[in-house]
C-alpha positions in Angstrom: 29.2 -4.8 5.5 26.8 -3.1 8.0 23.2 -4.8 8.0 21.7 -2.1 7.4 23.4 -2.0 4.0 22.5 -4.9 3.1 20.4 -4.3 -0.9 19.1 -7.8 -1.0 18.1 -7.6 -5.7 14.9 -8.2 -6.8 14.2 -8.7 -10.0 10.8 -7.4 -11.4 9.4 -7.8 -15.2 9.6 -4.3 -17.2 6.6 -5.8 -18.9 3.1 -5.9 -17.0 2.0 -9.7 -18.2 -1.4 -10.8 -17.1 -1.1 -13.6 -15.3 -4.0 -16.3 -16.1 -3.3 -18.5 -13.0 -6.0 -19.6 -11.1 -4.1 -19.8 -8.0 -5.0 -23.3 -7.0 -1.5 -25.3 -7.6 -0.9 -28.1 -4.4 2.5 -27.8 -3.3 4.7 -30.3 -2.1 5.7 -29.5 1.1 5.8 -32.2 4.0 5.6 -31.8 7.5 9.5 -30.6 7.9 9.9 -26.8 8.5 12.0 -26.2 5.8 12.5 -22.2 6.4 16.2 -20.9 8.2 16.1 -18.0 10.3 19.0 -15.7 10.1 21.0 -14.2 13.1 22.0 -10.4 13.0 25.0 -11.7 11.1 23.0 -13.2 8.4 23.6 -16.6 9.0 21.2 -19.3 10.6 20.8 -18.9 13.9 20.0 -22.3 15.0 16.9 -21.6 16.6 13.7 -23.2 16.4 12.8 -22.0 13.0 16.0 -23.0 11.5 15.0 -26.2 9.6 13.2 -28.7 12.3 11.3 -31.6 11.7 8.1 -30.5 13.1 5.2 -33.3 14.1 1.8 -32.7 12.3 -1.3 -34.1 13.0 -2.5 -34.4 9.8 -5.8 -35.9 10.6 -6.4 -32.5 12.1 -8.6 -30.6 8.6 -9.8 -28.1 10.6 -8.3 -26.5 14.2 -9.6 -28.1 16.8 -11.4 -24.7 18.2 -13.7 -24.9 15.3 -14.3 -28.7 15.4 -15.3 -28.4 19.1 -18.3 -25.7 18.1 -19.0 -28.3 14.7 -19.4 -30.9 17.8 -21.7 -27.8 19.8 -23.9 -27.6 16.9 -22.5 -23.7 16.9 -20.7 -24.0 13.3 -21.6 -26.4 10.4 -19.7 -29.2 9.2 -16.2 -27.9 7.6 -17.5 -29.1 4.0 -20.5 -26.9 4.1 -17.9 -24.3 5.2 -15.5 -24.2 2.2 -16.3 -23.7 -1.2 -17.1 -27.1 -3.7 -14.1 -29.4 -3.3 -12.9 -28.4 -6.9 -13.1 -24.5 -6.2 -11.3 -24.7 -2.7 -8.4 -23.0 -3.0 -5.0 -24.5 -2.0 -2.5 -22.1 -0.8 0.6 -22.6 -3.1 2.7 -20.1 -0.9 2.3 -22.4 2.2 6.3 -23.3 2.8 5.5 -26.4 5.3 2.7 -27.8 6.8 2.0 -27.0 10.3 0.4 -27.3 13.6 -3.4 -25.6 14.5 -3.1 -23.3 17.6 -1.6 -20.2 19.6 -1.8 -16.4 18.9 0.2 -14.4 17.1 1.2 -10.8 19.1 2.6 -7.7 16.9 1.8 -3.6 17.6 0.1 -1.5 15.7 -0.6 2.2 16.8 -3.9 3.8 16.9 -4.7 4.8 13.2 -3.6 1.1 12.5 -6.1 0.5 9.4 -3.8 0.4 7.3 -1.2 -1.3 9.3 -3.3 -4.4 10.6 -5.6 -4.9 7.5 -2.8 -6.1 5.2 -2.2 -9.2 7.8 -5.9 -10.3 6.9 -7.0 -8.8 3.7 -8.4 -10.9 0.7 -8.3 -9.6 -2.5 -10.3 -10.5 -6.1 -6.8 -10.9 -7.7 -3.2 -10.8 -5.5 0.3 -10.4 -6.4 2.2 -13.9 -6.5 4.9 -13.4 -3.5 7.8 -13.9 -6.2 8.6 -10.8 -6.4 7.4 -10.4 -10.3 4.9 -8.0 -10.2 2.0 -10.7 -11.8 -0.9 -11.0 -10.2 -3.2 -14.6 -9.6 -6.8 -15.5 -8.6 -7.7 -15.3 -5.0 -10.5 -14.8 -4.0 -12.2 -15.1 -7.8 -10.9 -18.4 -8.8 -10.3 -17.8 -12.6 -9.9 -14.6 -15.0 -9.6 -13.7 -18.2 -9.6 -11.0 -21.1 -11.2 -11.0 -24.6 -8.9 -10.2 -27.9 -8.8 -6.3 -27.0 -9.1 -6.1 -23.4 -12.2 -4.4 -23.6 -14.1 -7.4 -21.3 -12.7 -9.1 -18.4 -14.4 -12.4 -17.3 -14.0 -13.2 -13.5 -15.4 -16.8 -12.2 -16.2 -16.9 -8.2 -15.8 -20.0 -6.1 -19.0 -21.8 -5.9 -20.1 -22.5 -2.5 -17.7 -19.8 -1.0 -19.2 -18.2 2.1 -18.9 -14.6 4.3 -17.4 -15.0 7.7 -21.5 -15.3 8.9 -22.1 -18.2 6.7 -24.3 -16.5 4.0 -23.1 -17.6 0.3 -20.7 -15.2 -1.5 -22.1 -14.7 -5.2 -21.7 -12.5 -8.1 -24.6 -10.5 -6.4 -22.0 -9.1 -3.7 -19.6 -8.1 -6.3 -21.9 -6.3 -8.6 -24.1 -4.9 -5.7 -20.5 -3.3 -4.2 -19.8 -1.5 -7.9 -23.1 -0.5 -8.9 -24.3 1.4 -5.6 -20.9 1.5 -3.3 -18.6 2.2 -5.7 -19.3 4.4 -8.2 -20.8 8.0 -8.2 -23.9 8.8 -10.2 -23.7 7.9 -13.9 -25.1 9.3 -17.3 -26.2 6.5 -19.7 -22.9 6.4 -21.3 -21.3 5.8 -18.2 -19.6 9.1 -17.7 -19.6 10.8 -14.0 -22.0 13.2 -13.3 -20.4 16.8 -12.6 -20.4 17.8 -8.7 -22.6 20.5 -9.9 -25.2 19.0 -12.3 -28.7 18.1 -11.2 -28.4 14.1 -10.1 -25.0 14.3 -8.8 -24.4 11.7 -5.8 -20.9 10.6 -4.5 -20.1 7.0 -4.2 -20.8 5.0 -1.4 -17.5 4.7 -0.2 -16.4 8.3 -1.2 -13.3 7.1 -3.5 -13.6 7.0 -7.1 -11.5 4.1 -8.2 -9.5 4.6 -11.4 -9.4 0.8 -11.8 -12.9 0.9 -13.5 -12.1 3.9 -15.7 -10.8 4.2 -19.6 -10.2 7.7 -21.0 -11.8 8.4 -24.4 -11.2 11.6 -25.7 -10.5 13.4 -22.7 -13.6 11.4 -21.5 -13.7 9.0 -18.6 -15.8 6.2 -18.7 -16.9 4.0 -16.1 -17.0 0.0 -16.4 -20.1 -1.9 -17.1 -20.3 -4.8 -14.6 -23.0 -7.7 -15.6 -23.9 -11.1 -13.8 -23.8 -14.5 -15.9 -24.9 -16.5 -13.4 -24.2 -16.9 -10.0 -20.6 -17.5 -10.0 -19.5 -15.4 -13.4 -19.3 -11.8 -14.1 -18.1 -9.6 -17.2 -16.6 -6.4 -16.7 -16.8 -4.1 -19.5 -14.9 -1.2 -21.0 -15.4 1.2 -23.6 -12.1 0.9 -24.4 -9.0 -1.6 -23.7 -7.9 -2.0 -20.1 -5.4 -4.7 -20.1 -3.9 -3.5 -17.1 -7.2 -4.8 -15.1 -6.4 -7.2 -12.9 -2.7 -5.4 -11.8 -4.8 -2.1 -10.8 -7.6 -3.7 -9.0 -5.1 -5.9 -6.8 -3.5 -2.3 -6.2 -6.8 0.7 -6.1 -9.4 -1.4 -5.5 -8.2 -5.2 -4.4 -11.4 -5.9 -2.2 -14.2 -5.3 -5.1 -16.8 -6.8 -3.6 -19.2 -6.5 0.0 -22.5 -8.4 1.9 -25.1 -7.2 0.2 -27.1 -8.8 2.9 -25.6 -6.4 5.2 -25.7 -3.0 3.4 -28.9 -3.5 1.7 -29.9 -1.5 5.3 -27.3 1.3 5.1 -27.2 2.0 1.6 -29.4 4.4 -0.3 -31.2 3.3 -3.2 -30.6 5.8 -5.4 -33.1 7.2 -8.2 -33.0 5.0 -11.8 -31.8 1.8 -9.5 -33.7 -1.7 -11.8 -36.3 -3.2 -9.2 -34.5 -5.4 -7.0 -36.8 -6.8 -4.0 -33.7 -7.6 -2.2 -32.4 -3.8 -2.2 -35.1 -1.9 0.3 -35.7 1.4 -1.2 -34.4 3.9 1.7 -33.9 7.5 2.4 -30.3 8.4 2.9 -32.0 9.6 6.2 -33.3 6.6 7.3 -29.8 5.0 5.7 -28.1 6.6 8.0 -30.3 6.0 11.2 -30.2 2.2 10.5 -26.5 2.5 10.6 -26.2 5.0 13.7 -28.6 2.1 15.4 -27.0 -0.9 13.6 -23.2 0.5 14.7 -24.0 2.0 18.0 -22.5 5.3 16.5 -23.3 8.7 16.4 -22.5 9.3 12.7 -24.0 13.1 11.6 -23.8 12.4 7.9 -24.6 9.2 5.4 -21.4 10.5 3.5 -19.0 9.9 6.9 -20.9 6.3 7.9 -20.4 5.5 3.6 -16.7 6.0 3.9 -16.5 4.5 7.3 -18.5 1.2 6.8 -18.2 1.1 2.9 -14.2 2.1 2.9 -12.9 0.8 5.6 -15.4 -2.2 6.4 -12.7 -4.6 8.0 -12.3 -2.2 11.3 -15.9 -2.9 12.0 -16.5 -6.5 13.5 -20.5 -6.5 12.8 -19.5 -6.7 9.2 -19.3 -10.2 7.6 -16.3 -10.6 5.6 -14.1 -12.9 3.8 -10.7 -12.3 5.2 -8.6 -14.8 6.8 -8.8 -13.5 10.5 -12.1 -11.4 11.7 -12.3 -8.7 14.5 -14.0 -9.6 17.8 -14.5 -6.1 19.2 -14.0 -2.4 17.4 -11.2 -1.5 19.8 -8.5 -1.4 16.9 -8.0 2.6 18.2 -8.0 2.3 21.8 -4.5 2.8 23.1 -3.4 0.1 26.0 -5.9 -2.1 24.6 -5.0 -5.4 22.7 -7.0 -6.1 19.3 -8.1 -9.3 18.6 -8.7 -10.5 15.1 -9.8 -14.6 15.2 -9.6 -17.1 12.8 -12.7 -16.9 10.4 -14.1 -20.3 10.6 -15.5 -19.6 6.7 -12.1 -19.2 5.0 -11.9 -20.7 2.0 -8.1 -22.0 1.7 -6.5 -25.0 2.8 -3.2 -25.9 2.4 -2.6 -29.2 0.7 -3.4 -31.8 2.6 -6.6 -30.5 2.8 -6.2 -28.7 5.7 -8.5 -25.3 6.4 -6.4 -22.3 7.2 -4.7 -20.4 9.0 -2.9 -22.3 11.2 -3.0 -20.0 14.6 -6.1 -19.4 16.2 -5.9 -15.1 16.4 -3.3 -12.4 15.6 -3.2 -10.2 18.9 -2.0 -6.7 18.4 -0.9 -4.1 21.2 -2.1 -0.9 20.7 1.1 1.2 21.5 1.7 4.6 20.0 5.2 5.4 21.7 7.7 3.8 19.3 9.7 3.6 23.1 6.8 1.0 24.6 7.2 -1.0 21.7 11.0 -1.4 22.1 10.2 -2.9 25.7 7.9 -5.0 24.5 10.2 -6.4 22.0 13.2 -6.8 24.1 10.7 -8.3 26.4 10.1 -11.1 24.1 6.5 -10.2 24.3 6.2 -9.8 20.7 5.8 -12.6 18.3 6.7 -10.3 15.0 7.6 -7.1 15.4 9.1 -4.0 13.7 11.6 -1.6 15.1 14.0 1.4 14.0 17.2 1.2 13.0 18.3 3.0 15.7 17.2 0.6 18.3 18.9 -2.5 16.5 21.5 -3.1 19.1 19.8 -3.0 21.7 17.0 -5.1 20.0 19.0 -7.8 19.0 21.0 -8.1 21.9 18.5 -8.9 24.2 16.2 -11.5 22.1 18.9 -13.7 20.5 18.0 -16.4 22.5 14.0 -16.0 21.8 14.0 -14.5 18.6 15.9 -13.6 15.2 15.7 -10.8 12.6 14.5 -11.4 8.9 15.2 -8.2 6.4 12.4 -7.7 3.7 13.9 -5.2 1.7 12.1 -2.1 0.2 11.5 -0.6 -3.7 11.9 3.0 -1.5 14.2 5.6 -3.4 15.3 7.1 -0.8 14.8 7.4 3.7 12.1 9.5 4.5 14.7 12.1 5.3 14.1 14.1 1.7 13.4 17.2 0.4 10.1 17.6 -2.3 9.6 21.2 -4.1 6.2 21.8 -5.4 6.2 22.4 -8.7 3.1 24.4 -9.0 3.4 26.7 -5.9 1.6 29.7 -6.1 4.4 32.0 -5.2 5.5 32.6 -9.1 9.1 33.4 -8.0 9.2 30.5 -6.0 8.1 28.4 -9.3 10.5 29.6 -11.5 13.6 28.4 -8.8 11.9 25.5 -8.0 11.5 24.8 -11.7 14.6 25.4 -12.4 17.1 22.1 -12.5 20.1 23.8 -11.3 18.5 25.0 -8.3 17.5 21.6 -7.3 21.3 20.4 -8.1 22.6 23.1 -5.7 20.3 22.0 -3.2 21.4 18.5 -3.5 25.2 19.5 -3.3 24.7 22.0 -0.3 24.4 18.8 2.0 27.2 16.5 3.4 25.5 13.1 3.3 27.7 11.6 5.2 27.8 14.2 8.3 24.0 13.2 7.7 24.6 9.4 7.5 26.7 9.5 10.5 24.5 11.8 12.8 20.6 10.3 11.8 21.6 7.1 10.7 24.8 6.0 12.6 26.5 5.0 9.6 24.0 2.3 8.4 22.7 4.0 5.4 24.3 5.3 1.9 25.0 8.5 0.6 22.8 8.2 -2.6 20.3 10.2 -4.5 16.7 9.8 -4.7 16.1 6.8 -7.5 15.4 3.1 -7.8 17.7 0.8 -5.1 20.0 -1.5 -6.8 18.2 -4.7 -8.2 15.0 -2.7 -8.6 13.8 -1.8 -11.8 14.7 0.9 -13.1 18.1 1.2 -11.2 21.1 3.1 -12.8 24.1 3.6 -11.3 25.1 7.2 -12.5 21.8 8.3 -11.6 22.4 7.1 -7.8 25.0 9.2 -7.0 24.0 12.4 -8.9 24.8 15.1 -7.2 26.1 13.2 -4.3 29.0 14.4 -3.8 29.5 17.7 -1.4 30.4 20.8 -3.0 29.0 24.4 -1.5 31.3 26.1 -3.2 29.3 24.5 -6.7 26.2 25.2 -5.1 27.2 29.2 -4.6 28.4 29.4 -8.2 25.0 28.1 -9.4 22.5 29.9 -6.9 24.6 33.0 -8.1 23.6 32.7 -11.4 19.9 32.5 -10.5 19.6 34.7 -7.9 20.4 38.6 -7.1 23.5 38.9 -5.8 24.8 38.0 -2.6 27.6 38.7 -0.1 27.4 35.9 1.8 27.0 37.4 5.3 26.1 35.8 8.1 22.5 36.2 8.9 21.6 37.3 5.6 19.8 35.4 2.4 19.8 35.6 -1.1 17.0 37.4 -2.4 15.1 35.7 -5.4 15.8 37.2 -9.0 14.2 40.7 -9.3 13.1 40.8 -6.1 13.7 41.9 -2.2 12.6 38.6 -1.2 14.6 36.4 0.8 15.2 33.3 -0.2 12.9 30.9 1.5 11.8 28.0 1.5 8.5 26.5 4.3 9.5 22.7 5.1 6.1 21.4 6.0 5.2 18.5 7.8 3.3 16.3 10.0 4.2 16.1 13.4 4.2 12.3 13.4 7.8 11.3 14.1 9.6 13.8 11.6 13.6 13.6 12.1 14.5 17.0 13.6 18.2 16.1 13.2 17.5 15.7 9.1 16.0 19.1 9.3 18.6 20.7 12.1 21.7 19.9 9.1 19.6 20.9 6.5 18.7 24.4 7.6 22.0 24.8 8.3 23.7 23.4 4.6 21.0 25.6 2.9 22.1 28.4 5.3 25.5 28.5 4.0 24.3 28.7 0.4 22.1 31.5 1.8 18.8 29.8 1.4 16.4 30.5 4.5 14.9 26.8 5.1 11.7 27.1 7.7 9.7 24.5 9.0 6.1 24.3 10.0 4.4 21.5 11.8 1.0 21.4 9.9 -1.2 18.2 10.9 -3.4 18.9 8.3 -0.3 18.6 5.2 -2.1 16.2 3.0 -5.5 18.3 2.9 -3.5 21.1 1.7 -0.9 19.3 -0.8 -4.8 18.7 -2.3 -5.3 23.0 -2.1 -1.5 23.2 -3.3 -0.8 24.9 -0.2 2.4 23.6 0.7 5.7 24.6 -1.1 7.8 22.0 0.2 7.6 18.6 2.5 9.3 15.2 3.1 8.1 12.8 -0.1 9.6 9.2 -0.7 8.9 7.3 -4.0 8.4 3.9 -3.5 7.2 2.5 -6.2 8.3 -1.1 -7.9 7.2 -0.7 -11.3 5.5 2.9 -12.9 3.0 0.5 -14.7 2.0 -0.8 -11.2 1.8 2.2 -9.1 2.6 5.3 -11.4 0.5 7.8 -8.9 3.5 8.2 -7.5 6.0 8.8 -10.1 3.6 10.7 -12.5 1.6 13.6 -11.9 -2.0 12.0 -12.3 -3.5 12.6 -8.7 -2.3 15.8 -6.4 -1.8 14.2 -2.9 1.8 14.4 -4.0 3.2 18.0 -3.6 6.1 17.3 -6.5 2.5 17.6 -8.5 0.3 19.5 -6.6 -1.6 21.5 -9.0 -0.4 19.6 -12.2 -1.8 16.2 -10.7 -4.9 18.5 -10.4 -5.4 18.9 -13.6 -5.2 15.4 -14.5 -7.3 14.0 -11.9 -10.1 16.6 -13.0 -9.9 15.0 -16.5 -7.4 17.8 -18.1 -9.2 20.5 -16.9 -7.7 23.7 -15.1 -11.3 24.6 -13.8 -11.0 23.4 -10.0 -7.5 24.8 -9.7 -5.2 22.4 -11.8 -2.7 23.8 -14.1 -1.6 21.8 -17.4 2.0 20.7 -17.4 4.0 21.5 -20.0 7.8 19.6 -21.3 9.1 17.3 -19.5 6.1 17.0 -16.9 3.5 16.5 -20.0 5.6 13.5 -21.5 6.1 11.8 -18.2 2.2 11.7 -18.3 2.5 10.5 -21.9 4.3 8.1 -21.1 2.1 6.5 -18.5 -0.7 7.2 -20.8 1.0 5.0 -23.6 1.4 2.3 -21.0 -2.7 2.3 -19.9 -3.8 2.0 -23.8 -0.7 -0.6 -25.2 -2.5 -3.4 -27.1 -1.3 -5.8 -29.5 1.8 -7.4 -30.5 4.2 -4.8 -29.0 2.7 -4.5 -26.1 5.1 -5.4 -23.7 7.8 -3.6 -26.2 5.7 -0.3 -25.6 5.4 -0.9 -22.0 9.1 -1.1 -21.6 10.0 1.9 -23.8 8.2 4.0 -21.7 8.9 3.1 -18.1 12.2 3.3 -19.3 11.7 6.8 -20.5 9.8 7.9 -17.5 12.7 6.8 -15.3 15.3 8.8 -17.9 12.8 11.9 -17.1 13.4 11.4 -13.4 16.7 11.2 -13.9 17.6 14.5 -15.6 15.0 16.1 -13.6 15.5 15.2 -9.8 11.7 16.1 -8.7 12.3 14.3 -5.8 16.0 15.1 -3.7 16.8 12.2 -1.7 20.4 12.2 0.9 20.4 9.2 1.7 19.8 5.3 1.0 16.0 3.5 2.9 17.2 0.9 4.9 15.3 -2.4 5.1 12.3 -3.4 6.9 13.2 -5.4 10.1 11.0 -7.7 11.5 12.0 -9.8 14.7 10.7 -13.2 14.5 9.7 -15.7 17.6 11.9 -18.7 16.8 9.0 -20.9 17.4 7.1 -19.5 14.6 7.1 -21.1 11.4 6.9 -20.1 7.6 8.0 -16.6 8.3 9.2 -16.2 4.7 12.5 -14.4 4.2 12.1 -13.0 1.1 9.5 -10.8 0.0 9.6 -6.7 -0.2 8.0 -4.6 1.9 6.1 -2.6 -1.0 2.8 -0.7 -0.7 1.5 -2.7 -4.4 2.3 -5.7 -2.4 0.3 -5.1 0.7 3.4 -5.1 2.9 2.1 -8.2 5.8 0.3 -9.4 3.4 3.0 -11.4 2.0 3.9 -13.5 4.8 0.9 -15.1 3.8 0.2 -14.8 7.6 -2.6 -17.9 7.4 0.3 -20.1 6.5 2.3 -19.1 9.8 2.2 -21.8 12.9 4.0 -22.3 15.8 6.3 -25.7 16.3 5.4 -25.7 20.0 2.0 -24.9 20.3 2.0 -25.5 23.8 4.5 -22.5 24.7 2.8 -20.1 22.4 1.1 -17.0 23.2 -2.5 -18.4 23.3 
């Protein structure tokens, strides 16, 4: 069987349990590599990282950059770096022990936020890297629910500290929610309209559904109160048991310096005396930034989503992730970003031992996917990620230096797919696109495998857009629905819904009642879009006599939010609906399935800014997820099951999303002198993608021949 065909299972609970762990388990591991690397044939290649007895020092608790500035006088002691011995965390996902030293090298491209952060990120509460969807304490060290739900307790680490040695305490967390996170509140906690008198946006610009229950069609924002230094309650005014999951997910780092932002953040009006928090202008907010920065920001709303959003791209800011930047360069193309070791981190693995193991991650700013080949098959590249396409020629010239590891993906489909929106303005459009039968002749219009063979040289599988085999929610019938090719099927259905048509050459069906042509405007970004995908599907939709057009819009996911678009390239990739439903359910309108319908729920039911109520199957999808937030009690987990299940039997009959063929897995080619590259994780957004290798457990067995 061809790689690329590989489905490695994954099992993941239908239930959402709450995991209680505190994250702090020692393992067992000794100093003996114990990970195998495969070859492109899936066997071990016999390289470095195939199981090696490895010499550590373990003498060594702390690398020996940081013990030479402890020696300087530059850094304190390493037990006034970590938290109290009993809060330390040791990291139960480290696979062996390892060496101190070396750099890792990887790309990213320059809008890499979202790319690099995973390798460092930290969050309150992290998925366990089994695969099972539960979540454990990271950063917080224990938490816990009361009978209903209704208040989570989270306990900190005492003694923990920010990357500039100031003590982390519940003060961060609850100065982060109370005047970075959330918008302008009423005294029952509800949002103030954009409209009313009082209104202010949040800090950070993102209202995070993690901290809201629905009451009545009302949403209500969390109540966050300190204990003591170390302890906090979050309240709800209503059950939340899914807490922990959605906050590892919306909202995973939920906390900041509030030594740092007291400078750059406004105090709003009806803020309790706090002599720490200066009371500022969002004028003189946003100068202190501007002068803090060196930027030129022309608005406090920009610098708040900037610095409050995405706080790890600036290197000024202290932080508690594992590597910190040294410069603000992670956009400049040709450069290399540096992110080093922060010497605060508050893991070790079990020996004692602070991580991580290498000293920095190095990343090459590349944006041609071409550069990045060269780089690989130059060996140049510690870890890095390449197309399908270029596999041969990949492999081939690193199997001496290097192997490939497969992390497979929940994806329902390639990218390669077709999404109708099912609120597009054009009424006759709607109706069609509505309409199941038109999304089956779509389907059917297409030879998968002329499509398999000319975008994905064979590797891939002719299958329909649902969950990969091993993934929840898999089902074999609904895999290959409407797989097989049939135009002449596709005709006798399109001539049932459309006026008649003689099948000309040239010509197009017009829609029902109507001297429109049959049309439908493929949007997307220009960002790497396969024009071969869209070349066969103009001309399968040509022969059924729909007119398929395309239109290169950078600006696509601004107007998916208007419901501007009638049609793009979506792919679901979700693990579990009770995890990530956005996705899979039309709550939020970035997804033009939903478009307008999303809208509406996003909005709090409401068709006043443009959503539009769903109605049959669309409704009940949101019922379902609906019945999943609330599920209490006994049957929880029975309730939580029913209706994933049904929302996946919705998505069945329905095919929202038309997928052609099968996502193939994430390849990663591996130095074989780096260590603990684990094997066997999936490369899921809920999961952070890089962030399970865990990469402050990965080490090099020959420090001395390491990228340094």
């Amino acid at each position: 069987m061809k790689k690329g065909k590989r489905i490695l299972a994954f099992l993941l609970t239908a239930a959402m349990s709450i995991s209680m762990l505190a994250g702090c388990g020692a393992p067992t591991q000794t100093g003996t590599a114990s990970s195998a690397a495969p070859d492109a044939s899936g066997g071990e290649s016999g390289g470095a990282s195939s199981t090696a007895e490895v010499e550590v020092d373990l003498s060594q608790k702390e690398a020996p950059m940081l013990a030479e500035q402890v020696e300087a006088g530059e850094l304190p002691p390493l037990e006034e770096r970590l938290p109290v011995a009993e809060d330390v965390m040791v990291e139960p996902d480290v696979l062996s022990l390892g060496n101190y030293g070396g750099s890792i090298t990887a790309r990213v491209n320059d809008n890499a936020r979202w790319n690099y952060g995973p390798w460092t990120e930290q969050s309150m509460f992290r998925f366990k890297s089994d695969n099972s969807g539960e979540v454990e304490a990271n950063v917080c060290k224990d938490f816990y629910a009361n009978e209903d739900y209704t208040v989570w307790t989270i306990e900190l680490r005492e003694g923990m500290k920010w990357s500039d040695g100031e003590p982390f305490t519940a003060d961060d967390v609850i100065f982060y929610y109370d005047h970075m996170s959330t918008p302008a509140l009423h005294e029952d906690r509800t949002a103030y309209d954009v409209d009313e008198e009082g209104y202010y946006p949040a800090f950070t610009s993102k209202p995070y559904n993690c901290y809201q229950v629905t009451v009545d069609g009302e949403n209500y924002w969390a109540e966050f109160e300190k204990v003591d230094d170390y302890t906090f309650t979050v309240t709800f005014a209503a059950p939340k048991p899914s807490f922990p999951q959605e906050v590892a997910i919306d909202n995973k780092w939920m906390f900041a310096p509030k030594h740092f932002y007291v400078n750059i953040v406004a105090r709003k009006d009806g803020v309790t005396d706090d002599p720490t928090f200066p009371l500022i202008t969002e004028e003189e907010a946003l100068a202190n930034a501007n002068e803090l920065f060196g930027k030129d920001w022309d608005s406090y709303n920009t610098m708040g989503k900037d610095t409050g959003y995405y706080s790890w791209d600036y290197h000024i800011i202290p932080s508690l992730r594992s590597f910190i930047a040294v410069a603000d360069n992670w956009n400049k193309v040709g450069e290399v970003y540096e992110l080093v070791r922060n010497p605060y981190f508050f893991k070790t693995d079990s020996e004692g031992r602070q991580l991580p193991y290498v000293d920095s991650l190095k990343f090459y700013i590349i944006n041609e996917e071409d550069q990045n080949v060269l780089k690989l098959v130059g060996g140049e590249l510690t870890i890095g990620n390449f197309e399908s396409a270029d596999y041969s020629t990949v492999v081939s010239a690193t199997q001496e230096t290097h192997h490939v590891v497969e992390w497979n993906t929940p994806a329902w489909s390639d990218t390669n797919t077709i999404a109708l929106n099912q609120t597009v303005k054009d009424l006759d459009k709607r109706a069609l696109f509505q309409d199941v039968r038109f999304r089956e002749a779509l389907s059917i219009a297409v030879d998968r495998n002329l499509l398999n063979n000319t975008i994905s040289d064979g590797m891939a599988e002719a299958v329909q857009a649902s969950p990969p085999e091993g993934a929840l929610g898999y089902d074999e019938e609904w895999r290959y629905k409407w797989t097989e090719y049939d135009p002449d099927r596709a005709n006798e259905i399109l001539d049932e819904l459309t006026e008649p048509w003689d099948r000309a050459s040239g010509t197009y069906r017009k829609m029902k009642g109507t001297d429109k042509d049959l049309e439908i405007i493929y949007e997307y970004k220009d960002d790497g879009m396969n024009t071969e995908f869209l070349s066969v599907l103009k001309s399968s939709y040509a022969a059924i006599g729909v007119k398929l057009s395309e239109k290169i819009n950078p600006e696509i996911s601004t107007a998916i939010l208007a419901n501007e678009v009638e049609a793009t390239n979506e792919t679901v990739a979700t693990i579990n609906p009770s995890l990530r439903p956005d996705s899979i359910i039309p709550m939020r309108n970035f997804m033009c399935v939903f478009s307008a319908y999303g809208k509406w729920y996003e909005d709090g039911k409401s068709t006043a800014n443009g959503g539009l109520e769903p109605t049959g199957d669309m409704l009940e999808l949101i019922t379902c997820y609906e019945n999943i937030r609330t599920a209490t009690g006994d049957d929880r987990e029975q309730v939580i099951e029913e209706n994933i299940n049904r929302i996946y039997e919705l998505h069945k009959e329905n095919v929202w999303f038309i997928g052609y063929l099968s996502a193939l897995p994430n390849y990663y080619l591996v130095d074989n002198n780096l260590m603990n590259f684990p094997d066997d994780r999936i490369n899921a957004d809920e999961f952070r993608f890089a962030s399970m290798m865990r990469p402050e457990q990965l080490y090099f067995a020959d420090v001395e021949s390491a990228p340094q």
